[in-house]
Backbone as a printed PyTorch tensor [residue, N CA C, xyz], in Angstrom:
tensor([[[ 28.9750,   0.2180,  10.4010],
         [ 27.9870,  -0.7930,  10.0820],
         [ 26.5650,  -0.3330,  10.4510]],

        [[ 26.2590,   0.0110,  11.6860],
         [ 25.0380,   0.7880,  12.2810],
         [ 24.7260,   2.1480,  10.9380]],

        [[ 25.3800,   2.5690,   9.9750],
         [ 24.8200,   3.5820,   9.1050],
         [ 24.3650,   2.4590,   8.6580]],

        [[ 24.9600,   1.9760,   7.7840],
         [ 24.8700,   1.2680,   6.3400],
         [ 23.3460,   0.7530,   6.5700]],

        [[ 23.0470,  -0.0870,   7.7800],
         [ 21.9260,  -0.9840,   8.1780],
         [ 20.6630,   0.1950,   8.2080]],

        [[ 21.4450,   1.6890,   8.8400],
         [ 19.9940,   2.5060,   9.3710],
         [ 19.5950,   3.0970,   7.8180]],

        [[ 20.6060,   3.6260,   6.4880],
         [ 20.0310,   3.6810,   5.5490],
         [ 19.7260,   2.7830,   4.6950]],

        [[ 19.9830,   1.7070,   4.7240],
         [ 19.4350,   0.4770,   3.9350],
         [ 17.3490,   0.3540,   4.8190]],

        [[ 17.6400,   0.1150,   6.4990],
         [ 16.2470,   0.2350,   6.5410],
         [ 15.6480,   1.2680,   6.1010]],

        [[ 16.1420,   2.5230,   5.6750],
         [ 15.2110,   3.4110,   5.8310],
         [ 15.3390,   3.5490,   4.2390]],

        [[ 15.7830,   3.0710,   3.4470],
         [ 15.1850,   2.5490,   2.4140],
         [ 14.2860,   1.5230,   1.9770]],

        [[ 14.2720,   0.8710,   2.5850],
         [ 13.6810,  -0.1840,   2.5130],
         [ 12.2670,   0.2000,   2.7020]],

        [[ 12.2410,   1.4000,   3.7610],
         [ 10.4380,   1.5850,   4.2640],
         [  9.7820,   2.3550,   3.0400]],

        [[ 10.7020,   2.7690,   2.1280],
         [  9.9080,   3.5330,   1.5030],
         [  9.8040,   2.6400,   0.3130]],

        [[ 11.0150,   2.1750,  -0.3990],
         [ 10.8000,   1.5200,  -1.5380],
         [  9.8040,   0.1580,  -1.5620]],

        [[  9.9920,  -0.3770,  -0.3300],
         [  8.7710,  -1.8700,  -0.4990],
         [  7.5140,  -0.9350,  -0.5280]],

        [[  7.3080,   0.0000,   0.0650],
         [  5.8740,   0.5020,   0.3340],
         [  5.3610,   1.2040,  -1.5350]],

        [[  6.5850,   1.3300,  -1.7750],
         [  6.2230,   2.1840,  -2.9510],
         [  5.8400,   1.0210,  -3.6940]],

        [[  6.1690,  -0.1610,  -3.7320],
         [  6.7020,  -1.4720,  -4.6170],
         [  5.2420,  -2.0150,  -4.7730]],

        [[  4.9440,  -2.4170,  -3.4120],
         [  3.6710,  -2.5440,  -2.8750],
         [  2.2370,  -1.7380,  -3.6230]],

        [[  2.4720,  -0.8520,  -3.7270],
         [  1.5230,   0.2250,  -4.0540],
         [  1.3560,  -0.0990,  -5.5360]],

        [[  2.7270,   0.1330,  -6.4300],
         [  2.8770,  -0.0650,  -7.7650],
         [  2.0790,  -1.7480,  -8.1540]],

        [[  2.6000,  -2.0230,  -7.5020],
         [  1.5510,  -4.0460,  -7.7940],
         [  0.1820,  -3.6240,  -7.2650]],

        [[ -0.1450,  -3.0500,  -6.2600],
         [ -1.5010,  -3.1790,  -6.0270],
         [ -2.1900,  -2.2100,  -7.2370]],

        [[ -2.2060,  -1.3560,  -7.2210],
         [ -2.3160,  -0.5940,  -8.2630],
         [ -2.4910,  -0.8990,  -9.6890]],

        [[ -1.4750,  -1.2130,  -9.9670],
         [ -1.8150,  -2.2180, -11.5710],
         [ -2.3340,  -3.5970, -11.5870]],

        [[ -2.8900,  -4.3150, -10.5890],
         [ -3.6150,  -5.4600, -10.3140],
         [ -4.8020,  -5.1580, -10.5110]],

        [[ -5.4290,  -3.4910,  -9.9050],
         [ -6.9770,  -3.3650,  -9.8730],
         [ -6.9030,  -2.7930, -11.1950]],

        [[ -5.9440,  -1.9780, -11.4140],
         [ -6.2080,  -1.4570, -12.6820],
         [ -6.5470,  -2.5330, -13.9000]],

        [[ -5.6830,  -3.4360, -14.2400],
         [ -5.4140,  -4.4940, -15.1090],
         [ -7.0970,  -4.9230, -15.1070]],

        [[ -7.7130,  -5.0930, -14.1950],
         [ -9.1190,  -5.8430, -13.9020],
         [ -9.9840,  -4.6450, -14.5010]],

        [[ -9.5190,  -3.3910, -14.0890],
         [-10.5550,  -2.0800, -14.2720],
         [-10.7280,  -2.1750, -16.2560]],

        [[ -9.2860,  -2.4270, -16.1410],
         [ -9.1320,  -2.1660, -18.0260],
         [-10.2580,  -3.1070, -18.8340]],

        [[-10.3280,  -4.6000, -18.1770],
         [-10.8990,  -5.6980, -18.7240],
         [-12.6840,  -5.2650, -18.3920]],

        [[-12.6870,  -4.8900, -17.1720],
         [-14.1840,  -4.2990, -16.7350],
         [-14.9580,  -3.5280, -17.7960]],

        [[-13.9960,  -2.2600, -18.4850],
         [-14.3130,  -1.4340, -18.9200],
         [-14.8710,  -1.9430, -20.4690]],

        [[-14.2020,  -3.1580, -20.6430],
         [-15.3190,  -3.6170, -22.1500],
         [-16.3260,  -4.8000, -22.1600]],

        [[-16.6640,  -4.7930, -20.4120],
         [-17.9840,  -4.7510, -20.1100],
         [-18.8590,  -3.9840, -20.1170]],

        [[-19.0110,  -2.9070, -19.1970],
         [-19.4320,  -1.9470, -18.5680],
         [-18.9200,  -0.4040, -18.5440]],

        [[-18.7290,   0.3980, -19.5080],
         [-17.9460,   1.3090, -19.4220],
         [-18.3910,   2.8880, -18.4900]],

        [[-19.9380,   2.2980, -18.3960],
         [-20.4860,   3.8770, -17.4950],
         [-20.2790,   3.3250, -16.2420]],

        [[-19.4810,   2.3440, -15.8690],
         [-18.7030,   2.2280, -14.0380],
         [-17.6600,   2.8840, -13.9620]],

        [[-17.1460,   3.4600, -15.1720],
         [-15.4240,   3.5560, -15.1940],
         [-14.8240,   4.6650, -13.9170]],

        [[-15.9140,   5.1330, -13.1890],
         [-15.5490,   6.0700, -12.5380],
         [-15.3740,   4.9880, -10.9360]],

        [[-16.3600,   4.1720, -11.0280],
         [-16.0590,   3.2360,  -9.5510],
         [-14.8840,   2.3110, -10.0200]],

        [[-14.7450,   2.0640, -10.9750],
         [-13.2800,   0.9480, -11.4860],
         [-12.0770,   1.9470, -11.1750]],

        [[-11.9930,   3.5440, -11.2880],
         [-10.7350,   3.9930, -11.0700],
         [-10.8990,   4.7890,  -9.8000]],

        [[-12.2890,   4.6360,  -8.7610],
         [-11.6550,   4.5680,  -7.3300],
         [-10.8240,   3.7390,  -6.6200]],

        [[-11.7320,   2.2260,  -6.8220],
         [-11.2030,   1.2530,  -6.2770],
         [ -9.7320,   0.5260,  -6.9490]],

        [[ -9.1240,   1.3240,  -8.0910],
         [ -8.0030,   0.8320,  -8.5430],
         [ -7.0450,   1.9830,  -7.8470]],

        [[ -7.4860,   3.0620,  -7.2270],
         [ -6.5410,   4.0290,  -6.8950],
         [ -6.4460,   3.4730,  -4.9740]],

        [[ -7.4040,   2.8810,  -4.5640],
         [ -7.1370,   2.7780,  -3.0820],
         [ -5.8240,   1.9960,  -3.1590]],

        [[ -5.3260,   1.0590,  -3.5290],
         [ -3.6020,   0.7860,  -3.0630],
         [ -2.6610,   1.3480,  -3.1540]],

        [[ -2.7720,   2.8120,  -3.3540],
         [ -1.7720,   3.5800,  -3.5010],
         [ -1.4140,   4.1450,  -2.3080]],

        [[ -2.3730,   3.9560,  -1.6420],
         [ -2.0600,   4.5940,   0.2430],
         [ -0.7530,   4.2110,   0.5160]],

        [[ -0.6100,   2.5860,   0.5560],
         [  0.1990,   1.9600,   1.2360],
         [  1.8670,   3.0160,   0.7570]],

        [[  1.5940,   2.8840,  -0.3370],
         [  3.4140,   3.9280,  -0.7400],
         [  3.1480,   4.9830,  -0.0500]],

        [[  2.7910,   5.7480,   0.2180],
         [  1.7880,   7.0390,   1.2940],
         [  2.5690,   6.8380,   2.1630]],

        [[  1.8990,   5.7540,   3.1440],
         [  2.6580,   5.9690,   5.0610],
         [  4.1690,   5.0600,   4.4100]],

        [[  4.4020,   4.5330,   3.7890],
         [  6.1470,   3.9320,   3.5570],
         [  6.4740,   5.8470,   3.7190]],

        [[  6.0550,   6.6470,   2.9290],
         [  6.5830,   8.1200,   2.7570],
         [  7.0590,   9.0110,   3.8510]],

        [[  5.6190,   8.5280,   4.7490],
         [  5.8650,   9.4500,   5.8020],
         [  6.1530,   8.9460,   6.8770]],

        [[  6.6890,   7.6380,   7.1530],
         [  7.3630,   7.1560,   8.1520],
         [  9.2110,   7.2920,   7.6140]],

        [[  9.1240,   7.1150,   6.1950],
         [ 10.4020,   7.4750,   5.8810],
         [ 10.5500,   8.8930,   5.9110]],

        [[  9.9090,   9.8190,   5.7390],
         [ 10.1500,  11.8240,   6.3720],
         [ 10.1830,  11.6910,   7.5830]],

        [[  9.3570,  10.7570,   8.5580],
         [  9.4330,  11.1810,  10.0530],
         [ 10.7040,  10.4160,  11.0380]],

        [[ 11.6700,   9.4660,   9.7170],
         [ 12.5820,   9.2550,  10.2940],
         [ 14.0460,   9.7640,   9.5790]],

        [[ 13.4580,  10.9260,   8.8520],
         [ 14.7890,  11.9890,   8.3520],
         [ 15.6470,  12.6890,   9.6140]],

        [[ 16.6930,  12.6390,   9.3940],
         [ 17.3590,  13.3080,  10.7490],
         [ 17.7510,  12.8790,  11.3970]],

        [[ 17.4600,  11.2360,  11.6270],
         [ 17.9330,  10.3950,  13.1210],
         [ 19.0590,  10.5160,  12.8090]],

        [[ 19.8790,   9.7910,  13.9560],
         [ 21.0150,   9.3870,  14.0000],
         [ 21.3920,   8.2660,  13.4630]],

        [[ 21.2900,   7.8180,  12.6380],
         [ 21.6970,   6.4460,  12.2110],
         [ 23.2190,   5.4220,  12.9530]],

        [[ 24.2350,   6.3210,  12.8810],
         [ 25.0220,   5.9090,  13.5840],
         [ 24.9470,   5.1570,  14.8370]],

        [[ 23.7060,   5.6160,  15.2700],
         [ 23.6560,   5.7600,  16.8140],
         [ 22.0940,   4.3540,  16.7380]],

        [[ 21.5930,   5.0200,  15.7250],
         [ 20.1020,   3.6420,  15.8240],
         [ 19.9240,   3.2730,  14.4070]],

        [[ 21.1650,   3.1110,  13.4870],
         [ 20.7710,   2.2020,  12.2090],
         [ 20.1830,   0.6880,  12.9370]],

        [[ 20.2660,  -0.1340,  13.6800],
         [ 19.7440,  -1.2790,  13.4290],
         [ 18.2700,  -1.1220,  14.1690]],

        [[ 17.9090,  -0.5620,  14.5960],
         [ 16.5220,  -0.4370,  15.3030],
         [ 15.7550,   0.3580,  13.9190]],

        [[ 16.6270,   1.0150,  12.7340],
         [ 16.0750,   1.8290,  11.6420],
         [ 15.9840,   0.6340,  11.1550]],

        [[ 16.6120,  -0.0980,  10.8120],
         [ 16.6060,  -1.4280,   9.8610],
         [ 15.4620,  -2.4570,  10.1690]],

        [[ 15.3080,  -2.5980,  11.6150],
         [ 14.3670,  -3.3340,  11.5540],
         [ 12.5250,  -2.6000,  11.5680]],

        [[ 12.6430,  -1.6030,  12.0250],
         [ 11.0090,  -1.0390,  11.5970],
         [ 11.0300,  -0.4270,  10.1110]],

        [[ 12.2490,  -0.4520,   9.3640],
         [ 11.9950,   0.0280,   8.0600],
         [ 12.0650,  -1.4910,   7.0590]],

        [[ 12.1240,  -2.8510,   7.6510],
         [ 12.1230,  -3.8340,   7.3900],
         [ 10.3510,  -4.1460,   7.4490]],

        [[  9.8540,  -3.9120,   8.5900],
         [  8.6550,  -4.4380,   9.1640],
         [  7.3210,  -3.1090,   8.3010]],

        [[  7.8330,  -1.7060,   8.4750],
         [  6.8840,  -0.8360,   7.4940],
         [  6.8830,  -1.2890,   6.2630]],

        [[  8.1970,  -1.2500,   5.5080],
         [  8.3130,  -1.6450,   4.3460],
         [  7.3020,  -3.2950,   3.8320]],

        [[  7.5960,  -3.9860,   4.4770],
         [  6.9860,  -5.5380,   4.3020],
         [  5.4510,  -5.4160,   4.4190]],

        [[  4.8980,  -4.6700,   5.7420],
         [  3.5290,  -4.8110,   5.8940],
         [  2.8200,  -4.0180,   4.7590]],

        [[  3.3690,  -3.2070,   4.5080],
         [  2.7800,  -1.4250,   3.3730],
         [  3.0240,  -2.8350,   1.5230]],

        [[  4.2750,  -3.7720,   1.7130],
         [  4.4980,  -4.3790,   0.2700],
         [  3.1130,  -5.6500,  -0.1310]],

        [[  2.5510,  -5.9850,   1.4380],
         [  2.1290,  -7.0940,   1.0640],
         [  0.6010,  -6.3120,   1.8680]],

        [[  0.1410,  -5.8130,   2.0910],
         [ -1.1540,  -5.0890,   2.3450],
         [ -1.2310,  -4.2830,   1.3330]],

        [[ -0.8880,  -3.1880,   0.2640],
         [ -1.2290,  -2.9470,  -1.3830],
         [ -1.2510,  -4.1650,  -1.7140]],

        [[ -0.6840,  -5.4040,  -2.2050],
         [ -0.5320,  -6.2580,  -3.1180],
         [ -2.1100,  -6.9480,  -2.6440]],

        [[ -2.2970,  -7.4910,  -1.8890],
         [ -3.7530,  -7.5560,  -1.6230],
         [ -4.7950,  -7.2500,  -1.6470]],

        [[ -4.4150,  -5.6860,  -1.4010],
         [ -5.9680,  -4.9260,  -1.1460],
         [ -6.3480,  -4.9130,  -2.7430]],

        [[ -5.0050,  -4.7240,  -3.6380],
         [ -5.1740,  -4.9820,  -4.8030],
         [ -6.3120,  -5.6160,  -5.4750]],

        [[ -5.6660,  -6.8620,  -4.9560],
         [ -6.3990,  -7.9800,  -5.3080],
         [ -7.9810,  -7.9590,  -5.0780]],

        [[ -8.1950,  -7.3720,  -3.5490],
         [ -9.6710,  -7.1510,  -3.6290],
         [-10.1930,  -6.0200,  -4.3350]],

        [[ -9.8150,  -5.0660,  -4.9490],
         [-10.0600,  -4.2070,  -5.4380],
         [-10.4270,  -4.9020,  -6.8240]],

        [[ -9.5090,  -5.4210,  -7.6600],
         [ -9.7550,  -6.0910,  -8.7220],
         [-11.1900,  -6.9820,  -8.6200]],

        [[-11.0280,  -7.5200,  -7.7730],
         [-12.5640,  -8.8370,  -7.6970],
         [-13.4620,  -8.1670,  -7.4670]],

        [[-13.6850,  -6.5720,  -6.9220],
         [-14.7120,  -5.6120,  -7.0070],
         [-15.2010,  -5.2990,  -8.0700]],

        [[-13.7680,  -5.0480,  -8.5770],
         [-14.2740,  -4.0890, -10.0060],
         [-14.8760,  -4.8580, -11.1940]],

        [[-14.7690,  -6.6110, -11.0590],
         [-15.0250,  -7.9790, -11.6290],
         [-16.3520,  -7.6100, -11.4460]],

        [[-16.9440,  -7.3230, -10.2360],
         [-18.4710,  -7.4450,  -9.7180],
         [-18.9070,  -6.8450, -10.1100]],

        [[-18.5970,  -5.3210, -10.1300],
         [-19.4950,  -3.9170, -10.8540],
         [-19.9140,  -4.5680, -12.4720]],

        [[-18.3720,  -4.8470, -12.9960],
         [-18.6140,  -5.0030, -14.3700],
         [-19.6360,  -5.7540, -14.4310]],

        [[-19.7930,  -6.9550, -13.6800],
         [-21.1880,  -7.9730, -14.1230],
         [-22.1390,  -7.6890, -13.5860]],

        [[-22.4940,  -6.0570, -12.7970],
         [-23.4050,  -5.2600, -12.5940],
         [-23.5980,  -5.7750, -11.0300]],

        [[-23.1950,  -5.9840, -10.2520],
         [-23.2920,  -6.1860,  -8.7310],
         [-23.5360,  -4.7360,  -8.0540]],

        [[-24.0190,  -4.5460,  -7.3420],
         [-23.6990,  -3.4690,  -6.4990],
         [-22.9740,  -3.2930,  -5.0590]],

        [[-21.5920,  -3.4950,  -5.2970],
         [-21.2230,  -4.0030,  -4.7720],
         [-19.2470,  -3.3460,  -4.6850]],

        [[-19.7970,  -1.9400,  -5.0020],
         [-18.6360,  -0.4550,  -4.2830],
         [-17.8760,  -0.4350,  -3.0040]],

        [[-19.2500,  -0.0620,  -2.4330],
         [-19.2690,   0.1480,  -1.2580],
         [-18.7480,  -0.8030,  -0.0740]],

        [[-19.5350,  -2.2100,  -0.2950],
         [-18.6480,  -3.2540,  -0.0820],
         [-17.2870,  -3.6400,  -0.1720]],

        [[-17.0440,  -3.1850,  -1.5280],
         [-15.6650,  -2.9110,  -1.7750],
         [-14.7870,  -2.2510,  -0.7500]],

        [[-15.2900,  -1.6620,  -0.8940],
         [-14.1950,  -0.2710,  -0.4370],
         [-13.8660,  -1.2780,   0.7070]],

        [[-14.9800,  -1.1800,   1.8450],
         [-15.1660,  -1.7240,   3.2050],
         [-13.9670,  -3.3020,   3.4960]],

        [[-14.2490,  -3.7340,   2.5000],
         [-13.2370,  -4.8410,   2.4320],
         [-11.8750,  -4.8140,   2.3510]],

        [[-11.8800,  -3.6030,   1.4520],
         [-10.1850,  -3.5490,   0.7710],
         [ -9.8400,  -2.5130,   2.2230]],

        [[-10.5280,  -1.8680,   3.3290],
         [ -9.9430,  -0.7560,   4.2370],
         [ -9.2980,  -2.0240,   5.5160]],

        [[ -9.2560,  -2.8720,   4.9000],
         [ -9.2170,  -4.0800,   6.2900],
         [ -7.4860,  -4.4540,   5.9480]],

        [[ -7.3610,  -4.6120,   4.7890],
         [ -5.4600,  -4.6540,   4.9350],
         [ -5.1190,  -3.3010,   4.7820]],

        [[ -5.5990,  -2.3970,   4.4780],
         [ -4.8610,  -1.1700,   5.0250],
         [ -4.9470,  -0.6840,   6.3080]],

        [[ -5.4140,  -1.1990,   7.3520],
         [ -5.7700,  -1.3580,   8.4830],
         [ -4.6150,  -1.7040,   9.3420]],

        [[ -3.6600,  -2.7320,   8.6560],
         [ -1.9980,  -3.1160,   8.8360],
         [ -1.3870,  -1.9440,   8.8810]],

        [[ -1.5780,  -1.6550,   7.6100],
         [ -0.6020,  -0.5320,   6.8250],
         [ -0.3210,   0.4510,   8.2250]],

        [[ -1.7750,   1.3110,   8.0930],
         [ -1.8970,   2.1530,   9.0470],
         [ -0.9510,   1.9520,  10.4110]],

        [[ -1.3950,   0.5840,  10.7500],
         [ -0.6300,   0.4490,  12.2950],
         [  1.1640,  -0.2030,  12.0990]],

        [[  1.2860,  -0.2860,  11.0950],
         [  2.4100,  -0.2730,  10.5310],
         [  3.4210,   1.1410,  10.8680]],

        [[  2.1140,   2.1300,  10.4090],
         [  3.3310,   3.4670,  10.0990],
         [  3.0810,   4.0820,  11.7400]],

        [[  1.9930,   3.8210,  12.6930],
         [  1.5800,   4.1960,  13.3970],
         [  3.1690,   3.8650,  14.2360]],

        [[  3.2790,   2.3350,  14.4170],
         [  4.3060,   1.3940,  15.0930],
         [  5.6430,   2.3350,  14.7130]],

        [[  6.0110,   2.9430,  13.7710],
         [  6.8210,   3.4200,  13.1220],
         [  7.2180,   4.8980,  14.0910]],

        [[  6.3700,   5.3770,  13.9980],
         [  6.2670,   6.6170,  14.8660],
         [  6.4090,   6.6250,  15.8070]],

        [[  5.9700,   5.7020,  16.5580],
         [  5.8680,   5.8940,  17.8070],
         [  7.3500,   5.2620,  18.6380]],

        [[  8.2200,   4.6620,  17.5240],
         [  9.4890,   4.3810,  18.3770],
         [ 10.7420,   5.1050,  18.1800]]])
């Protein structure tokens, strides 16, 4: 039972994170697409700020490589639950930052200046993420 639980969490850290990423991702994008028949000489700040939620599938990656090798037998349920808690924070910090990414790229299009801001805003739920994979590591 202790496998089953340690590779189910340690699936889990990677696929929500990836899941996560994929929604955030096509949220800013979806906005970038609509931007672009506003404003099409932004298209280069519409496909930064549509690429920042892709981090989050990132540390799901490398908390799932830095827990290749364990013992599962021995710590599937302690795998299950930080590949429960990476996975969740990495699914719902992309799906957000998303979201601010999109309402950025809303702003450029109606000529805001208002990137940089961006960015600054959307680095605040990946800020989770980070201490997500950090939490990950360190147990």
């Amino acid at each position: 039972m202790n496998e089953i639980l340690g590779y189910l969490g340690w699936g889990l850290m990677l696929g929500l994170a990836g899941v996560g990423s994929a929604f955030g991702t096509t949220i800013a994008g979806n906005a970038a697409e609509g931007a672009l028949k506003k404003n099409k000489e932004k298209s280069s700040s519409y496909m930064i700020l549509s690429a920042l939620p892709a981090t989050q599938g990132l540390y799901g990656f490398v908390a799932f490589l830095m827990w290749m090798g364990k013992d599962f037998a021995a710590q599937g349920p302690m795998l299950f639950a930080v590949g429960i808690a990476v996975g969740l924070v990495c699914l719902f910090s992309a799906i957000r930052q998303g979201q601010v990414c999109a309402n950025g790229i809303a702003g450029i299009a109606a000529g805001h200046d208002v990137q940089t801001n961006t960015m600054i805003y959307a680095a605040l739920p990946e800020f989770y993420a980070i201490l997500a994979l950090v939490g990950a590591l360190m147990v």
